[in-house]
N, CA, C and O atoms as a Maestro MAE file, in Angstrom:
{
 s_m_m2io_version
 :::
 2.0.0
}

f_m_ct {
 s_m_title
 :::
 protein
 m_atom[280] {
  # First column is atom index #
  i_m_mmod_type
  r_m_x_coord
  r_m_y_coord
  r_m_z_coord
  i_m_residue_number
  s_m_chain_name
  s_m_pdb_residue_name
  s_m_pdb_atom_name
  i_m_atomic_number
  :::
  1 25 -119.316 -59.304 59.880 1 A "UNK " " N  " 7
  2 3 -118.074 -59.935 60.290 1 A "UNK " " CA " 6
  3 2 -116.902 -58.970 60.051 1 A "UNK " " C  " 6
  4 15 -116.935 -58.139 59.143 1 A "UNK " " O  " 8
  5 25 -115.896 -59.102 60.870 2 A "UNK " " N  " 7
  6 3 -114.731 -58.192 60.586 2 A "UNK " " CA " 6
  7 2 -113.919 -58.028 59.336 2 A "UNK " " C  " 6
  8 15 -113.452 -57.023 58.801 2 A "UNK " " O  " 8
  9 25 -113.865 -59.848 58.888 3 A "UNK " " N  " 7
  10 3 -112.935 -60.082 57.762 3 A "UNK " " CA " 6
  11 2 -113.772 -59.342 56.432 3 A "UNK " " C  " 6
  12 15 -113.184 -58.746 55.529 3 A "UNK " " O  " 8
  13 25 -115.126 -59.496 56.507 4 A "UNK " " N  " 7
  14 3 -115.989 -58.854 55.678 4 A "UNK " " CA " 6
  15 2 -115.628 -56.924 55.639 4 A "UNK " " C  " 6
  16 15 -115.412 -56.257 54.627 4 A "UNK " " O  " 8
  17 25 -115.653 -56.634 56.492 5 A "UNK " " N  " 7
  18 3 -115.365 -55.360 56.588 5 A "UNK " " CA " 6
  19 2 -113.715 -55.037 55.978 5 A "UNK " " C  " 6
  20 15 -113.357 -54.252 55.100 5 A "UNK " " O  " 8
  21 25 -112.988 -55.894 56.750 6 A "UNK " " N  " 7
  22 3 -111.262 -55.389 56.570 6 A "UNK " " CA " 6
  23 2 -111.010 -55.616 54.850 6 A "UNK " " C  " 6
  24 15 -110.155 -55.118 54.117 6 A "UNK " " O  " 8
  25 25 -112.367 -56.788 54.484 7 A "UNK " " N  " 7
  26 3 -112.041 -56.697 52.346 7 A "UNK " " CA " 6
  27 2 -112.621 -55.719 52.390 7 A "UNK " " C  " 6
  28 15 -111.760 -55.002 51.880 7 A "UNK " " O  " 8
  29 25 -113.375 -55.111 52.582 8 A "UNK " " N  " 7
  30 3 -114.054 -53.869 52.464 8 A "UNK " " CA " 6
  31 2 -113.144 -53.062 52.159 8 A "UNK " " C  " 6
  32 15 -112.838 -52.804 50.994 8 A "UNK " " O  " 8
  33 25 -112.434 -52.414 53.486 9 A "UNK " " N  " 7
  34 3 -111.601 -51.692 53.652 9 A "UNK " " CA " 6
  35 2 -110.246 -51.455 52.538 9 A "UNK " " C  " 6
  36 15 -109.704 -50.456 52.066 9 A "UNK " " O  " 8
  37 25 -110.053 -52.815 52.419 10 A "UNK " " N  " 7
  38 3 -108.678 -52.705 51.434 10 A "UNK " " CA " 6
  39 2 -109.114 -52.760 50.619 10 A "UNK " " C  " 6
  40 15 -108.650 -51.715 50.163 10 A "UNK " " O  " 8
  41 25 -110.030 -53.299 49.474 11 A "UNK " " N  " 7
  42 3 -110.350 -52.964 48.541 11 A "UNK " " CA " 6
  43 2 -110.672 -51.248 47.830 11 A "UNK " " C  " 6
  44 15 -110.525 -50.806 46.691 11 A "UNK " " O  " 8
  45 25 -111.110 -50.686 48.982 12 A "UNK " " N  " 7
  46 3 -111.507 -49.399 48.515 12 A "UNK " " CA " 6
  47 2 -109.794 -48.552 48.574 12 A "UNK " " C  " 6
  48 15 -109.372 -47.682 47.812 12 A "UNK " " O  " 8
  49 25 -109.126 -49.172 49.716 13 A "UNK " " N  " 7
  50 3 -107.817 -48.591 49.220 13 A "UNK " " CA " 6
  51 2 -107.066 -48.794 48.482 13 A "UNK " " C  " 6
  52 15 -106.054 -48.094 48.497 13 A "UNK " " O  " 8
  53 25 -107.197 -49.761 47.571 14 A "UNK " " N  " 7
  54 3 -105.983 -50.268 46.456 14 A "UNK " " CA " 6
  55 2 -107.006 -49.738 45.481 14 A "UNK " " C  " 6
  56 15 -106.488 -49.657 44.367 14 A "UNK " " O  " 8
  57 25 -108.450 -49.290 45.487 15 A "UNK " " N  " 7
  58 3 -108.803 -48.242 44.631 15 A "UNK " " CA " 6
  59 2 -108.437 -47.124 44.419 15 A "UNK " " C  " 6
  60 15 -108.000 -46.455 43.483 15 A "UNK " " O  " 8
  61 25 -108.888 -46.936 46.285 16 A "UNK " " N  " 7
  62 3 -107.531 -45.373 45.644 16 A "UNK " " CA " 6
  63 2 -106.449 -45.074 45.558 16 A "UNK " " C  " 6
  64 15 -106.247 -43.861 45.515 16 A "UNK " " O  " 8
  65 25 -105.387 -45.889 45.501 17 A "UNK " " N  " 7
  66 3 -104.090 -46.416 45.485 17 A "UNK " " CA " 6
  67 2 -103.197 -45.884 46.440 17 A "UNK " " C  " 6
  68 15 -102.356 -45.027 46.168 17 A "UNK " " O  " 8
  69 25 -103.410 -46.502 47.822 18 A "UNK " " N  " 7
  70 3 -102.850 -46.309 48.675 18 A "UNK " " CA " 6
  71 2 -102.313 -46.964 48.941 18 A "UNK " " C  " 6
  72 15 -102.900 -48.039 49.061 18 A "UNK " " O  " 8
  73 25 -100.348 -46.984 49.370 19 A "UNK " " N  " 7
  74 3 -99.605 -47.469 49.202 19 A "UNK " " CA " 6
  75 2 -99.441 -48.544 50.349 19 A "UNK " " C  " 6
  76 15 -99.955 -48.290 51.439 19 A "UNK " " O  " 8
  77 25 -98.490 -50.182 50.100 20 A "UNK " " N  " 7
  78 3 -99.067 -50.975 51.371 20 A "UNK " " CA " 6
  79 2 -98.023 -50.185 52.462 20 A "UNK " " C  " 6
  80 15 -98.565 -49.718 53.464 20 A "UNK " " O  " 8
  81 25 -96.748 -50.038 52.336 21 A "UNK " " N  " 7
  82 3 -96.165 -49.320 53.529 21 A "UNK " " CA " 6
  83 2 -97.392 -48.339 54.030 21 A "UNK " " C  " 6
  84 15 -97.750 -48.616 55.175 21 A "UNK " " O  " 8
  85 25 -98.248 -47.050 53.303 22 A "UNK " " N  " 7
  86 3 -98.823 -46.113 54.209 22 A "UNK " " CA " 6
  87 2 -100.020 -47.001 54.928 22 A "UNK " " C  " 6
  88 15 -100.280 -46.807 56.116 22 A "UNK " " O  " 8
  89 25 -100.489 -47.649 54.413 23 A "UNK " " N  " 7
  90 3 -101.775 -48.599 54.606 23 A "UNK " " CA " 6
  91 2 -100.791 -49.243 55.697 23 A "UNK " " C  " 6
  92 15 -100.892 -48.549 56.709 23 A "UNK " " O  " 8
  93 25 -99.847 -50.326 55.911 24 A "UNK " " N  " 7
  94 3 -99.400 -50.931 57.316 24 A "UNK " " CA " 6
  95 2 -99.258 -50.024 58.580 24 A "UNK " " C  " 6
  96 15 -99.721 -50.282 59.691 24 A "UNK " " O  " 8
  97 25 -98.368 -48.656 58.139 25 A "UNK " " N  " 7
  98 3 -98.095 -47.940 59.144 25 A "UNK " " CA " 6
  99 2 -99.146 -47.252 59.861 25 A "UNK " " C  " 6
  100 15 -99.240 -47.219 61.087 25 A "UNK " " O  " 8
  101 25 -100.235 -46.493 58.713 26 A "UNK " " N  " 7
  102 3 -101.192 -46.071 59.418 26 A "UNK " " CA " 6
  103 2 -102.029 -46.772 60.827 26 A "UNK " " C  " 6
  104 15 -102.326 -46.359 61.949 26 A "UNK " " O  " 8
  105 25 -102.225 -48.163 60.003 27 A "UNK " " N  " 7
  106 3 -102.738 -49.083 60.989 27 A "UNK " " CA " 6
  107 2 -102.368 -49.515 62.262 27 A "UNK " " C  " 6
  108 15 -103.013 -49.715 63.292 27 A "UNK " " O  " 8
  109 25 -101.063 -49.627 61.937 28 A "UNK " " N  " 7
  110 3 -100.267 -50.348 63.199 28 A "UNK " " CA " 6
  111 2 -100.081 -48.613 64.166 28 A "UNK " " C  " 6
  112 15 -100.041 -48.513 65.392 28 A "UNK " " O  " 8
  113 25 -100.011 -47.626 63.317 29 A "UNK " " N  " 7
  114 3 -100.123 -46.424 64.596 29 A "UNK " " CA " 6
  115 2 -101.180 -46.178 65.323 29 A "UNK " " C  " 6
  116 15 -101.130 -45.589 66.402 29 A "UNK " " O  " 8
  117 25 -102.643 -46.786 64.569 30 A "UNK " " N  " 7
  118 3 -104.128 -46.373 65.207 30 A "UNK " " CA " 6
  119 2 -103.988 -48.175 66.176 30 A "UNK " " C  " 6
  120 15 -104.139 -48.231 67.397 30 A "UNK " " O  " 8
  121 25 -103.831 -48.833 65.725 31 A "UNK " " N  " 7
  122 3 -103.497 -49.782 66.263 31 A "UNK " " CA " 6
  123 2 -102.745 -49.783 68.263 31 A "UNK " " C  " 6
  124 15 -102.993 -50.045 69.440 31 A "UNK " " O  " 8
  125 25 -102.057 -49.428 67.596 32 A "UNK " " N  " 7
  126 3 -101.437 -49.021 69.063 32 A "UNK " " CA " 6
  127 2 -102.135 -47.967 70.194 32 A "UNK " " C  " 6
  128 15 -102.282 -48.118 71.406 32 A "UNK " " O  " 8
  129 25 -102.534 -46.754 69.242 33 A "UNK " " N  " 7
  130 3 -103.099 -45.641 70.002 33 A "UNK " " CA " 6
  131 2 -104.360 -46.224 70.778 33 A "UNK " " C  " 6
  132 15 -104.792 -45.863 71.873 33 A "UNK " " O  " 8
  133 25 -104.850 -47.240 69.913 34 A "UNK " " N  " 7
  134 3 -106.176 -47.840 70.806 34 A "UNK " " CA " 6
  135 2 -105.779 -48.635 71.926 34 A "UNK " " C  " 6
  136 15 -106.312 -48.495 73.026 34 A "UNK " " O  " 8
  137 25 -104.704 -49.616 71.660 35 A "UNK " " N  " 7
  138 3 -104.595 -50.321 72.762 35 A "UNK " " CA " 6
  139 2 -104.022 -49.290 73.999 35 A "UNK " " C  " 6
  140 15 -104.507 -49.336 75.130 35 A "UNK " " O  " 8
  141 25 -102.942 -48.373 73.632 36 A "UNK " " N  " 7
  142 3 -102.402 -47.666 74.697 36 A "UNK " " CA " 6
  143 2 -103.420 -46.976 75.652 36 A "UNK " " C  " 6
  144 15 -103.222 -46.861 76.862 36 A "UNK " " O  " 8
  145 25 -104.719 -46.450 74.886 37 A "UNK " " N  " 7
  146 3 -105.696 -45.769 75.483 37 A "UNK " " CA " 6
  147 2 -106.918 -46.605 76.264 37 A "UNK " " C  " 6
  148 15 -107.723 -46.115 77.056 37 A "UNK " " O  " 8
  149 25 -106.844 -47.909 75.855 38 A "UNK " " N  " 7
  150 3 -107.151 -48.928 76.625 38 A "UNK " " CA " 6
  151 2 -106.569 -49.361 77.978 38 A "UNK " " C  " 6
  152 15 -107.226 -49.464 79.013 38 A "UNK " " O  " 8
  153 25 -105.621 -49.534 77.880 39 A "UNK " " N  " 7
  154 3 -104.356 -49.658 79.180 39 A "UNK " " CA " 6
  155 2 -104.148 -48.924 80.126 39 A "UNK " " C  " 6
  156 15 -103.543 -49.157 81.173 39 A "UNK " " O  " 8
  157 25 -104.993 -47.392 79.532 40 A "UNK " " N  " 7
  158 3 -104.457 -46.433 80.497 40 A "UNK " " CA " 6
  159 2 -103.193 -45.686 80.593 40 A "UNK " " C  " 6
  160 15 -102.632 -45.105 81.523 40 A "UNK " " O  " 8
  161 25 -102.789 -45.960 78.799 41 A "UNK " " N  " 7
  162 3 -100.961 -45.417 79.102 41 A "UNK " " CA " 6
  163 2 -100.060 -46.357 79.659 41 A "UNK " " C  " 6
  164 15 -98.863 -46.076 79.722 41 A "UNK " " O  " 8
  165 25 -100.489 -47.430 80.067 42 A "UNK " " N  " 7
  166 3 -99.276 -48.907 80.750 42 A "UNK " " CA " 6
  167 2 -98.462 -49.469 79.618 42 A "UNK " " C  " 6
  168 15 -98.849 -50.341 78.840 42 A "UNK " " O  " 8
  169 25 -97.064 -48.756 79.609 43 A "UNK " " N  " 7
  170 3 -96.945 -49.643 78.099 43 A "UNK " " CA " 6
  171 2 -96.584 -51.062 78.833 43 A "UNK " " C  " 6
  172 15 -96.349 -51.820 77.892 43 A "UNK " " O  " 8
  173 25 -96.473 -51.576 79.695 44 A "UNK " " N  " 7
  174 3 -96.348 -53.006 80.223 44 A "UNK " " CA " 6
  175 2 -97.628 -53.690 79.751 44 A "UNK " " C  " 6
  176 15 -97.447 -54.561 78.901 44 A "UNK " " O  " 8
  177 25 -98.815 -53.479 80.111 45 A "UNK " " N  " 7
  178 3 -99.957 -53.827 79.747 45 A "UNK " " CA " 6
  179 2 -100.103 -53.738 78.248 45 A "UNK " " C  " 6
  180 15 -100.316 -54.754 77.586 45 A "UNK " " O  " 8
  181 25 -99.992 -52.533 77.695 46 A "UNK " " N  " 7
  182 3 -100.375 -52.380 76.366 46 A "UNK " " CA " 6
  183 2 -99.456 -53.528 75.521 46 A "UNK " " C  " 6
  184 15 -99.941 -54.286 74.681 46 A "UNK " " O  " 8
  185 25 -97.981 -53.497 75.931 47 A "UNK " " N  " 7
  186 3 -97.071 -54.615 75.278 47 A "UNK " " CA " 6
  187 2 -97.662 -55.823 75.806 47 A "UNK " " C  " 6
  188 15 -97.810 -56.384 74.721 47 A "UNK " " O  " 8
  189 25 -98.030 -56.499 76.493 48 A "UNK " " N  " 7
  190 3 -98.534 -57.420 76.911 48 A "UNK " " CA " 6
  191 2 -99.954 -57.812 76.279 48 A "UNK " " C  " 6
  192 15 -100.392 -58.961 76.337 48 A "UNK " " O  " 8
  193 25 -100.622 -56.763 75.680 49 A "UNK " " N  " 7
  194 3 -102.166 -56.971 75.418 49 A "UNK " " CA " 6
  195 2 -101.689 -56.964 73.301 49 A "UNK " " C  " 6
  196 15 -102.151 -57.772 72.496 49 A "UNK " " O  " 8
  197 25 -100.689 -55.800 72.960 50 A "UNK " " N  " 7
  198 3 -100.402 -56.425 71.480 50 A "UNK " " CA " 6
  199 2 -99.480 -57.921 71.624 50 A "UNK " " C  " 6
  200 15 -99.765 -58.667 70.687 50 A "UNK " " O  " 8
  201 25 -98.877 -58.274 72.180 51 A "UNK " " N  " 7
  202 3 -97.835 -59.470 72.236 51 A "UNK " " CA " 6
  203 2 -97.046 -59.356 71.718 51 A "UNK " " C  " 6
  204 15 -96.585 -60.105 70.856 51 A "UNK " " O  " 8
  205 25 -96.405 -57.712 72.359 52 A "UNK " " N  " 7
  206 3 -94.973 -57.200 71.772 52 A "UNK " " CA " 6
  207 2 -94.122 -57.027 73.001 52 A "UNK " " C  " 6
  208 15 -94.670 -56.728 74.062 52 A "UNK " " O  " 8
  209 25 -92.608 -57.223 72.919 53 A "UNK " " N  " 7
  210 3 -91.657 -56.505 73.965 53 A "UNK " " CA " 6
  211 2 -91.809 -55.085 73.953 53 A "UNK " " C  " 6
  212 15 -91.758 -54.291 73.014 53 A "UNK " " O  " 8
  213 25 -92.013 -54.908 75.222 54 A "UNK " " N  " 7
  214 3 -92.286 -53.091 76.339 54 A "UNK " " CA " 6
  215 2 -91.052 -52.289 74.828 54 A "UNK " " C  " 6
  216 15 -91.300 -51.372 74.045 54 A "UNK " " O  " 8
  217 25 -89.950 -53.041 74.958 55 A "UNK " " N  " 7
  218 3 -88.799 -52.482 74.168 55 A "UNK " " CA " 6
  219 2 -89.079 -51.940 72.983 55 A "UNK " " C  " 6
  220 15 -88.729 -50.844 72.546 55 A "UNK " " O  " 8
  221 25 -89.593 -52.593 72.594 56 A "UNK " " N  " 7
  222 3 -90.511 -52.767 70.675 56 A "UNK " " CA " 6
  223 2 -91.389 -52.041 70.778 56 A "UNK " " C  " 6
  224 15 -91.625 -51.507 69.694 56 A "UNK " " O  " 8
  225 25 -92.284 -51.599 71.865 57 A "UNK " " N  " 7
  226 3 -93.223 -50.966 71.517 57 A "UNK " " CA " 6
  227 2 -92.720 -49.891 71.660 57 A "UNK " " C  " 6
  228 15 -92.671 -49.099 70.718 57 A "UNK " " O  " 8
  229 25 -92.241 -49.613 72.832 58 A "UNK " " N  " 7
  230 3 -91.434 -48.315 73.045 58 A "UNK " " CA " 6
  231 2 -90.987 -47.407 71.589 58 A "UNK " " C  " 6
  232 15 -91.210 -46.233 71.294 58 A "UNK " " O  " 8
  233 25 -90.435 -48.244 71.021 59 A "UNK " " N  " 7
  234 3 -89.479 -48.385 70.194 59 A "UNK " " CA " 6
  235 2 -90.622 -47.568 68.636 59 A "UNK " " C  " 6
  236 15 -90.370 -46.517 68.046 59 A "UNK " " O  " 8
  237 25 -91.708 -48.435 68.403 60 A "UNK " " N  " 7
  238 3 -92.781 -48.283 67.670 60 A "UNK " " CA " 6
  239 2 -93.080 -46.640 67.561 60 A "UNK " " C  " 6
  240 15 -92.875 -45.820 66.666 60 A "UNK " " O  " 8
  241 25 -93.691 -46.549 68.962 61 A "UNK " " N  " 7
  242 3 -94.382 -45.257 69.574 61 A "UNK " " CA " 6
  243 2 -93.432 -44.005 69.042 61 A "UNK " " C  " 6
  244 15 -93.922 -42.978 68.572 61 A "UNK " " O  " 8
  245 25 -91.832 -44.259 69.195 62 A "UNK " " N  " 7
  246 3 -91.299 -43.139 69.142 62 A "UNK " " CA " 6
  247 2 -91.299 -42.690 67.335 62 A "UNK " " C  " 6
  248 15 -91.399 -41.541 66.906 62 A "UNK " " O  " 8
  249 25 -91.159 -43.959 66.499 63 A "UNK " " N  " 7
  250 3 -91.222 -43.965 65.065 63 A "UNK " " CA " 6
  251 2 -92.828 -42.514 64.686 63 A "UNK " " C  " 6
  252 15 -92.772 -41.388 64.191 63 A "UNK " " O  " 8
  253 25 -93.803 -43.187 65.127 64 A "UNK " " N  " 7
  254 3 -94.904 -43.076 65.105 64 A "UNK " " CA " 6
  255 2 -95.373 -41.704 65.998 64 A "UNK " " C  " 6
  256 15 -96.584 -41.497 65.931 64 A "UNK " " O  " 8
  257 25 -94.777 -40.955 66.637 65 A "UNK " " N  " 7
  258 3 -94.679 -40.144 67.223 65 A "UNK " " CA " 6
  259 2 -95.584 -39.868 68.394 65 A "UNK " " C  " 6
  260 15 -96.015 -38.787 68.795 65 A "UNK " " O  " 8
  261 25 -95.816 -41.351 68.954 66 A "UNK " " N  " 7
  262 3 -96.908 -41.389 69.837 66 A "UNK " " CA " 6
  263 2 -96.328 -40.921 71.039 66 A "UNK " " C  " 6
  264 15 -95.140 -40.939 71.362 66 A "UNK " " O  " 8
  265 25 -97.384 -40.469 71.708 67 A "UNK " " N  " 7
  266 3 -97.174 -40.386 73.396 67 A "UNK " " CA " 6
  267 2 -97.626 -40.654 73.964 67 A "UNK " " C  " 6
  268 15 -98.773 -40.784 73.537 67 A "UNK " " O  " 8
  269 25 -97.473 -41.104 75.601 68 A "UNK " " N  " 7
  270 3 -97.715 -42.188 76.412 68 A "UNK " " CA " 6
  271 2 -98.795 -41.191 77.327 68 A "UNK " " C  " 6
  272 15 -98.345 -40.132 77.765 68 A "UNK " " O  " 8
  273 25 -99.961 -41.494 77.549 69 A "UNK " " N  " 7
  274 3 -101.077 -40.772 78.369 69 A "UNK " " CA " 6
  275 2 -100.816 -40.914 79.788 69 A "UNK " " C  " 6
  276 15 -100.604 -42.036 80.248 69 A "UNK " " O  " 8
  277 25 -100.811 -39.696 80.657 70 A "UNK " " N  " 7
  278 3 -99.684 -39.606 82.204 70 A "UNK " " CA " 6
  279 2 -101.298 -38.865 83.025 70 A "UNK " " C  " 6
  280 15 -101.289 -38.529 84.210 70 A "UNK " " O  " 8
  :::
 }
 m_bond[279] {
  # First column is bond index #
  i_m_from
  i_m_to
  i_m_order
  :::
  1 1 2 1
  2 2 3 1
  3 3 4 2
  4 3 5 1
  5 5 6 1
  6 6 7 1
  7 7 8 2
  8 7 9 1
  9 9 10 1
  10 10 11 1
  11 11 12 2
  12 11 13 1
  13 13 14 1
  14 14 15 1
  15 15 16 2
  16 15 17 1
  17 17 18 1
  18 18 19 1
  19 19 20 2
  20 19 21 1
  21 21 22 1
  22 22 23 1
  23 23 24 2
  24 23 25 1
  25 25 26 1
  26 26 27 1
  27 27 28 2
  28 27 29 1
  29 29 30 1
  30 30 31 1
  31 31 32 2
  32 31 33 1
  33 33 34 1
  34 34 35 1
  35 35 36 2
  36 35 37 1
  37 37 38 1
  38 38 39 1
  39 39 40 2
  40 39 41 1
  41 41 42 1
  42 42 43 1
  43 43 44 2
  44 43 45 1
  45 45 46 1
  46 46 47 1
  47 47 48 2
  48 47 49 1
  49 49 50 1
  50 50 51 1
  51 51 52 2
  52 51 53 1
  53 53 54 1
  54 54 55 1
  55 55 56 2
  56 55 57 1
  57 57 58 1
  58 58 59 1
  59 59 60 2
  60 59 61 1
  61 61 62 1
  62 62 63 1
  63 63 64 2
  64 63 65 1
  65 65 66 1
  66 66 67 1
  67 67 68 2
  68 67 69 1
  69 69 70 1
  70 70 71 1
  71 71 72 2
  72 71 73 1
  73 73 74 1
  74 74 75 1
  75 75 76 2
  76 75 77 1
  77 77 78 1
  78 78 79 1
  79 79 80 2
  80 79 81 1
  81 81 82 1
  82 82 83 1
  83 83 84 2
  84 83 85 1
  85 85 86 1
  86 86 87 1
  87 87 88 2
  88 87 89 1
  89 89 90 1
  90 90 91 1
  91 91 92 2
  92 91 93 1
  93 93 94 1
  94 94 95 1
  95 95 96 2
  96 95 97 1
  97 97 98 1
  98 98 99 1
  99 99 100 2
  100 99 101 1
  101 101 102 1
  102 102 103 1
  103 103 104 2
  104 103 105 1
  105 105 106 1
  106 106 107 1
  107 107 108 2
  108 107 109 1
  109 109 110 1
  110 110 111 1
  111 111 112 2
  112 111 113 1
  113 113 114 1
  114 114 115 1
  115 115 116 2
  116 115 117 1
  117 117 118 1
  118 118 119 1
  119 119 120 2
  120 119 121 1
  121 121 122 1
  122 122 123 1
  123 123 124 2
  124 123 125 1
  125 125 126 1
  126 126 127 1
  127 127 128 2
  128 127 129 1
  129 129 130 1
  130 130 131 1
  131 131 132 2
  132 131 133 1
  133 133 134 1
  134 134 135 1
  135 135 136 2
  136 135 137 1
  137 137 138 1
  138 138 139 1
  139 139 140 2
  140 139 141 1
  141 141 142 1
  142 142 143 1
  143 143 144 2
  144 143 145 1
  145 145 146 1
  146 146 147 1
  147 147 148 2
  148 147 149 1
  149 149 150 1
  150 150 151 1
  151 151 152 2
  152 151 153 1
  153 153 154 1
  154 154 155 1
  155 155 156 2
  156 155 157 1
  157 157 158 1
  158 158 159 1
  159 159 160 2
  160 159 161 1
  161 161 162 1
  162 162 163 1
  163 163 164 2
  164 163 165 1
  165 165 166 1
  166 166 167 1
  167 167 168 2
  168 167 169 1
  169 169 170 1
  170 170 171 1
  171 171 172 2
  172 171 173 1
  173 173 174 1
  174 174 175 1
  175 175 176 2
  176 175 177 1
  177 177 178 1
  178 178 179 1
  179 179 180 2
  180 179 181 1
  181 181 182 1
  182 182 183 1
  183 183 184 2
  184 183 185 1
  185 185 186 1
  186 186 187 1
  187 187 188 2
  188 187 189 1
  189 189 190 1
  190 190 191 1
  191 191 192 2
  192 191 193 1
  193 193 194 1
  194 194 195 1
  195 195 196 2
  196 195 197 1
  197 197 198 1
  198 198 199 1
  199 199 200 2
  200 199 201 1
  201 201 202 1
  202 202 203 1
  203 203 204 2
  204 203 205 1
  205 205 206 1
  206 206 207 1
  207 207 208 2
  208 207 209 1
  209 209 210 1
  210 210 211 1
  211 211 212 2
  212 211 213 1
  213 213 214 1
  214 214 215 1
  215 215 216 2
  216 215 217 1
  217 217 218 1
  218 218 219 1
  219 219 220 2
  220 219 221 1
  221 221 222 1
  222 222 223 1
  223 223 224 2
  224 223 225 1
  225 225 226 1
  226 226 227 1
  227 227 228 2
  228 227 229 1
  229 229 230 1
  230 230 231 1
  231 231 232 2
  232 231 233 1
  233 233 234 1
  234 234 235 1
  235 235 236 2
  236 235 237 1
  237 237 238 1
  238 238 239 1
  239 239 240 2
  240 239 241 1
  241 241 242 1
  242 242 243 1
  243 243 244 2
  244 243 245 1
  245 245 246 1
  246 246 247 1
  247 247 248 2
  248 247 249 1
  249 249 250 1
  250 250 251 1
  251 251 252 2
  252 251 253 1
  253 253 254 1
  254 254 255 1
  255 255 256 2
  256 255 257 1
  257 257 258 1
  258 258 259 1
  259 259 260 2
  260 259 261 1
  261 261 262 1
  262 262 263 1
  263 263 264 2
  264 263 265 1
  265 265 266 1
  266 266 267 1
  267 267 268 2
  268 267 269 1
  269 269 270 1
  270 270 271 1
  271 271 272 2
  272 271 273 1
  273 273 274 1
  274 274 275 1
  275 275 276 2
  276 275 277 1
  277 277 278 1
  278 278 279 1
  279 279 280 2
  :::
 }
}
């Protein structure tokens, strides 16, 4: 099961004491990179498939230093 895995996951990181800001951000950047690469680079789609505004994600990507696949 996933939830089985994701205690997995955090447990072994608050072992190795990884901080929750680096632990959120990391995620939410691989997070995105998957959906964007799913989409095809659409951030219409990709905002539409996380259930974020195009704006926000936009917005995300540039924090995160992502780029949009052309």
């Amino acid at each position: 099961m996933i939830s089985d895995r994701l205690e997995k996951l955090v447990e072994e990181m608050v072992d190795r004491g990884v901080r929750f800001e680096d632990a959120t951000r990391e995620f939410e950047k691989r997070f995105i990179t998957r959906v964007l690469g799913s989409c095809d680079g659409s951030l219409t789609k990709a905002a539409d498939t996380l259930g974020i505004h195009r704006n926000t994600l936009s917005r995300k990507m540039a924090e995160h230093k992502l780029r949009r696949r052309t």
